[in-house]
C-alpha positions in Angstrom: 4.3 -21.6 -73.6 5.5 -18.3 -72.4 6.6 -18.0 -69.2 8.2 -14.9 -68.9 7.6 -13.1 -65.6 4.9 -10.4 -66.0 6.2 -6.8 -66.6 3.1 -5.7 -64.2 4.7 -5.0 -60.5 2.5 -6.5 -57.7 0.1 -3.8 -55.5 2.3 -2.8 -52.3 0.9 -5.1 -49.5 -2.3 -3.2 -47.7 -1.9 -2.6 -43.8 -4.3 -4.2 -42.0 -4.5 -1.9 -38.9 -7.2 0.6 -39.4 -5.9 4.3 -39.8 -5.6 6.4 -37.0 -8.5 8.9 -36.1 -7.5 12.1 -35.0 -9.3 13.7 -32.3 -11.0 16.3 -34.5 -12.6 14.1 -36.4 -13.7 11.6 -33.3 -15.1 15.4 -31.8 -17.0 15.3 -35.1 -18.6 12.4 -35.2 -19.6 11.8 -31.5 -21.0 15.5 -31.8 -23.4 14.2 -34.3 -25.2 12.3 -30.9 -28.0 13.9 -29.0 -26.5 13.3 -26.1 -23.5 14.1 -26.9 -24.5 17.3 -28.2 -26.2 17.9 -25.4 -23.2 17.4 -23.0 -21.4 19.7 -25.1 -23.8 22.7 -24.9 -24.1 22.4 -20.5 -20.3 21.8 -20.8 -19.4 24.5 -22.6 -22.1 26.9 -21.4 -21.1 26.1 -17.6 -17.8 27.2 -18.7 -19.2 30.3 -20.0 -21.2 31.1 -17.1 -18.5 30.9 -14.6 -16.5 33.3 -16.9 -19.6 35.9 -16.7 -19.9 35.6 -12.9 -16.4 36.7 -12.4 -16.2 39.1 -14.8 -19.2 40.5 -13.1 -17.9 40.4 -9.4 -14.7 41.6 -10.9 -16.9 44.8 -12.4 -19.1 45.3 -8.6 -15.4 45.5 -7.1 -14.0 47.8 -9.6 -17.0 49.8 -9.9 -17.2 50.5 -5.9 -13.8 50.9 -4.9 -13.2 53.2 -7.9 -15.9 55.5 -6.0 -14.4 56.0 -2.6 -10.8 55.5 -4.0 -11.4 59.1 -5.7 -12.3 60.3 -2.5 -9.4 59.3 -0.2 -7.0 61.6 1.2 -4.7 59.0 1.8 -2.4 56.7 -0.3 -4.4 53.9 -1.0 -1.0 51.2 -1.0 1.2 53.0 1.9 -1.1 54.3 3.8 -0.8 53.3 7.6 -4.0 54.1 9.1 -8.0 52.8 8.2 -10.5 56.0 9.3 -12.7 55.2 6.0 -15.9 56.6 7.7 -14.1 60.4 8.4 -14.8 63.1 6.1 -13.2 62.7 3.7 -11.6 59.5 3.9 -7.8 58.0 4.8 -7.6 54.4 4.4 -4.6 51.8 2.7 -3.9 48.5 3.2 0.1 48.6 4.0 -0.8 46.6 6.9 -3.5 44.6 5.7 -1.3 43.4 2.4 1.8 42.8 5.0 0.2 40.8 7.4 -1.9 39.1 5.2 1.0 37.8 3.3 3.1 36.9 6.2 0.2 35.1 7.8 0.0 33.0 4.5 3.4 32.3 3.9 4.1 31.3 7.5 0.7 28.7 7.3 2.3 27.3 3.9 5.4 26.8 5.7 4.5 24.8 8.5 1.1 23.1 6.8 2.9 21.9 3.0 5.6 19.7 4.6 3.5 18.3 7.3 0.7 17.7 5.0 2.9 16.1 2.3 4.6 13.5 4.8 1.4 12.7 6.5 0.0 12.1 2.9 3.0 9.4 2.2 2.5 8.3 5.4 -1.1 7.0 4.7 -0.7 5.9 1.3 2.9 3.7 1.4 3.6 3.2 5.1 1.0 2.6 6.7 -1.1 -0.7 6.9 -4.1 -0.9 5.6 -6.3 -0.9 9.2 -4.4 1.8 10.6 -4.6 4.4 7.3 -8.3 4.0 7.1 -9.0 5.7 10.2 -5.8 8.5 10.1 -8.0 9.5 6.1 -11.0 9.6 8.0 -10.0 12.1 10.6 -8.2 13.9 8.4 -11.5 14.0 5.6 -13.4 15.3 9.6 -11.0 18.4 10.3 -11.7 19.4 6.9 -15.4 19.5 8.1 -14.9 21.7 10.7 -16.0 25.2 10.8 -13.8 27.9 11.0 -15.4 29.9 13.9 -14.9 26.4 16.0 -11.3 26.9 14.7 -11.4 30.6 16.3 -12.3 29.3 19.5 -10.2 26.9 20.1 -7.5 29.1 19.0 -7.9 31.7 21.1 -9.5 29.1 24.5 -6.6 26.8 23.8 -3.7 27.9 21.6 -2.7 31.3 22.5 -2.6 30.3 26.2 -0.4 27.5 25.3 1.8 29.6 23.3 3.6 32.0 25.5 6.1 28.8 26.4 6.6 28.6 23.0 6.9 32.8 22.3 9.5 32.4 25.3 11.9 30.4 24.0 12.0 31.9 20.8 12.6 34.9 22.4 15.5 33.9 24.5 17.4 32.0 21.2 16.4 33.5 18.5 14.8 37.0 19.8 18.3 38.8 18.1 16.8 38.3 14.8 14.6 40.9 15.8 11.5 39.0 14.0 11.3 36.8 16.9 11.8 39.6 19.7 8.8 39.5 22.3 8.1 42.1 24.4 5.4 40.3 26.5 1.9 39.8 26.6 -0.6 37.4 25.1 1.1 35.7 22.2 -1.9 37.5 19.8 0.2 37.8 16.6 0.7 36.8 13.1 2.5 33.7 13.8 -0.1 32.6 15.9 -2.5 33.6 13.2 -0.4 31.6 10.9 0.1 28.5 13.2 -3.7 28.2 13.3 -4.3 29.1 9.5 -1.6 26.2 8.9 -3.8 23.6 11.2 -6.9 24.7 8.9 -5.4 24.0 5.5 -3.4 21.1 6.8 -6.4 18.6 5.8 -7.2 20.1 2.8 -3.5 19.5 1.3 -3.1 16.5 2.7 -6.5 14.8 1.1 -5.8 16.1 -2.3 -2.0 15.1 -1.9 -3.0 11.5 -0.8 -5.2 10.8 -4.1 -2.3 12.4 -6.3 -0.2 9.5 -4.1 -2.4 6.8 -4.5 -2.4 7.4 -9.0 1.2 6.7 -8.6 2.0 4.2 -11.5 2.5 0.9 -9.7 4.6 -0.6 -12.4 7.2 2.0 -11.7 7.1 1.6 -7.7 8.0 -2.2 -8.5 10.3 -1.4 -11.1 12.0 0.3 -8.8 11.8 -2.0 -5.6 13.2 -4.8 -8.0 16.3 -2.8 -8.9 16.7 -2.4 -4.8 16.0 0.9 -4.2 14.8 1.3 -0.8 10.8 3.0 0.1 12.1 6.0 0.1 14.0 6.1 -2.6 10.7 4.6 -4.8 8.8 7.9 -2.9 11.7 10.1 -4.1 11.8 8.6 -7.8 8.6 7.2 -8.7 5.8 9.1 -6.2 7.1 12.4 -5.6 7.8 13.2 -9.5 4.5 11.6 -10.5 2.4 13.6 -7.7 4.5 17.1 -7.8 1.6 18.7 -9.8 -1.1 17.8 -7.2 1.2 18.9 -4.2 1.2 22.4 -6.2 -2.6 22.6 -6.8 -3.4 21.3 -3.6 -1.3 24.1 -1.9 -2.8 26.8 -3.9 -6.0 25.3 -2.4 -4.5 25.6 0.7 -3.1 29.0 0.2 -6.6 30.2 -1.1 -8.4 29.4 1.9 -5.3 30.9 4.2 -5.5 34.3 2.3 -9.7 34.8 2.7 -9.9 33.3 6.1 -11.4 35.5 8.1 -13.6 34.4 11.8 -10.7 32.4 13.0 -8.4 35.2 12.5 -10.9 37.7 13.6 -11.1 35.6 17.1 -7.2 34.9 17.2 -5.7 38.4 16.2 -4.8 41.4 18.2 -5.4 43.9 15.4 -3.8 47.4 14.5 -2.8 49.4 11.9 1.4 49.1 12.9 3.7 46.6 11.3 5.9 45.3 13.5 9.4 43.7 12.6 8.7 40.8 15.3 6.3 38.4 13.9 5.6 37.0 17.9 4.3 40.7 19.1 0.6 41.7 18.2 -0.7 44.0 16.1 -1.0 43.2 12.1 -4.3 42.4 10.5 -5.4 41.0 7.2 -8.0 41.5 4.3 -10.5 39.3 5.6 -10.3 39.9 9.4 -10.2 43.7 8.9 -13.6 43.0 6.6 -15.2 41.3 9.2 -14.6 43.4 12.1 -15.2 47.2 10.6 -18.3 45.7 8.4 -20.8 46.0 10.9 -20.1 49.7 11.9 -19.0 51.2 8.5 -21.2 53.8 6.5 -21.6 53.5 3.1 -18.0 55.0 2.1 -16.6 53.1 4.9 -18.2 49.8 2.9 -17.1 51.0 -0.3 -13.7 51.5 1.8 -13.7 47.5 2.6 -14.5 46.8 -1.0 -11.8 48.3 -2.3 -9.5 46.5 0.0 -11.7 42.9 -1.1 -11.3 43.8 -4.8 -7.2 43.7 -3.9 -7.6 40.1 -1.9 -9.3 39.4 -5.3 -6.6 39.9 -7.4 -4.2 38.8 -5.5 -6.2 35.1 -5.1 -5.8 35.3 -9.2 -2.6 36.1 -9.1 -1.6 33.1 -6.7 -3.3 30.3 -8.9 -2.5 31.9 -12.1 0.9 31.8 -10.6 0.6 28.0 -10.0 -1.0 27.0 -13.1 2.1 28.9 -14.9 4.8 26.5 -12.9 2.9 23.3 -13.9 2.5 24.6 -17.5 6.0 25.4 -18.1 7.2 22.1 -16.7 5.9 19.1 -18.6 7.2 16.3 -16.4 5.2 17.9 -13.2 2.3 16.5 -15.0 1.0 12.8 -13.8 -0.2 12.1 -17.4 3.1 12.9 -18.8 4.9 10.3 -16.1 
């Protein structure tokens, strides 16, 4: 008998582990569905939608502010004065862009870190029946209205602020930005002390549920190597949750920039920018809005439009800013931790 190994090769062993799908092709096949499709068409036409409705308030802005902006005598973007209802017209928003943005910035400044250590303080240092009840007064101020911000601002904080206004004065008044010359502490870092106490809950909450998605297995990687709490906050938490503290203080930013009835009831407005944050005078997109509304003509609200349609733009600048730092850093992302 011949046996003589066979000259035929054995077939190559098969993998048993199915092949992978790509994403494409699971898109495909779950769009064949009803529901599915269905999801897909609200999905994508919500998307759509919300694409039209800015394009068209983008349009109203452009369209009205392009009217009077023909008309005006003055410089539109130097311009130190608002008389919008004169014949013809001399408005700009030098002030309004200045204090607006100082306003802002001085909020971020004093809201983001407080916000962000109050955040950690809920998730990884306090217990359990103490951080219940700091969330849910935090979740409450949130709640508030901003007119019952106003008054309290101008019943309770401005008094309480010239002690404060004071001793600025006396250390640091030879800056010159904290020189005070007196009077009721009506200013733009009052505005901003109050716009920071608004936003505070809002990036706190969204900072405290980036916190809490932490991946555990790297906090007790960490603690098992003997790093102390804060160095698993600095290595694990802070990394992980860097995205959300950006997106929550855009949030924050966004409501600073277009708040307008607490500012209104706070501010001492005029059309001056003073180097000295602590004397009044200033005034900002939304505040001006709300206070010359009600007696404009129709160029004078065309006027105000114009000056929305640059708070617009400037809103889109600010998150199209943000989105731009997470993009361009991979490792901000959570998913990516």
């Amino acid at each position: 008998m011949d046996i003589s190994p066979s000259t035929t090769a054995p077939p190559p062993p098969q993998d048993a582990r199915p092949a992978p799908v790509s994403h494409k092709a699971a898109a495909r096949g779950s769009a064949g569905r009803a529901g599915d499709r269905i999801f897909l068409g609200l999905s994508r036409g919500s998307g759509i939608l919300l694409l039209l409705i800015m394009a068209a308030i983008a349009a109203f802005l452009t369209y009205r502010a392009s009217i009077v902006l023909a008309e005006n005598e003055g410089n539109f973007l130097t311009t130190f004065e608002w008389d919008a209802n004169a014949t013809p017209p001399v408005f700009g928003i030098a002030v309004l862009a200045f204090g607006t943005v100082i306003s802002s910035v001085i909020a971020m400044v004093i809201a983001v870190p407080v916000a962000v250590g109050i955040a950690l303080f809920i998730t990884h240092y306090a217990p359990r029946k103490l951080s219940g009840p700091i969330a849910y007064v935090v979740d409450l101020l949130a709640a508030v209205p901003s007119i019952v911000y106003g008054l309290w601002g101008a019943l309770f904080l401005v008094p309480h602020l010239t002690g404060t206004f004071s001793w600025l004065d006396q250390y640091f008044g030879w800056t010159g930005i904290f020189e005070w010359q007196g009077g009721a502490p009506r200013s733009l870092l009052t505005v901003g002390i109050l716009l920071a106490i608004m936003i505070l809950p809002i990036i706190t909450n969204v900072s405290r549920e980036v916190f809490r998605q932490a991946p555990q297995m790297h906090q007790e990687a960490a603690l098992a190597l003997g790093a102390t709490r804060w160095e698993v906050i600095r290595m694990s938490v802070l990394p992980f949750g860097r995205s959300g503290i950006i997106s929550a203080s855009m949030l924050g930013l966004g409501r600073a920039l277009g708040e307008t009835m607490a500012v209104a009831t706070v501010l001492s407005p005029s059309f001056l920018i003073e180097t000295s944050i602590l004397d009044p005078g200033g005034g900002t997109f939304a505040q001006n809005i709300a206070s010359k509304f009600s007696e404009a003509s129709e160029q004078g609200r065309d006027a105000l439009i114009a000056s929305g349609l640059v708070l617009f733009v400037i809103t889109l600048l600010v998150n199209g800013a943000a989105r731009a730092i997470i993009a361009r850093r991979k490792e901000y992302s959570g998913a990516n931790a």
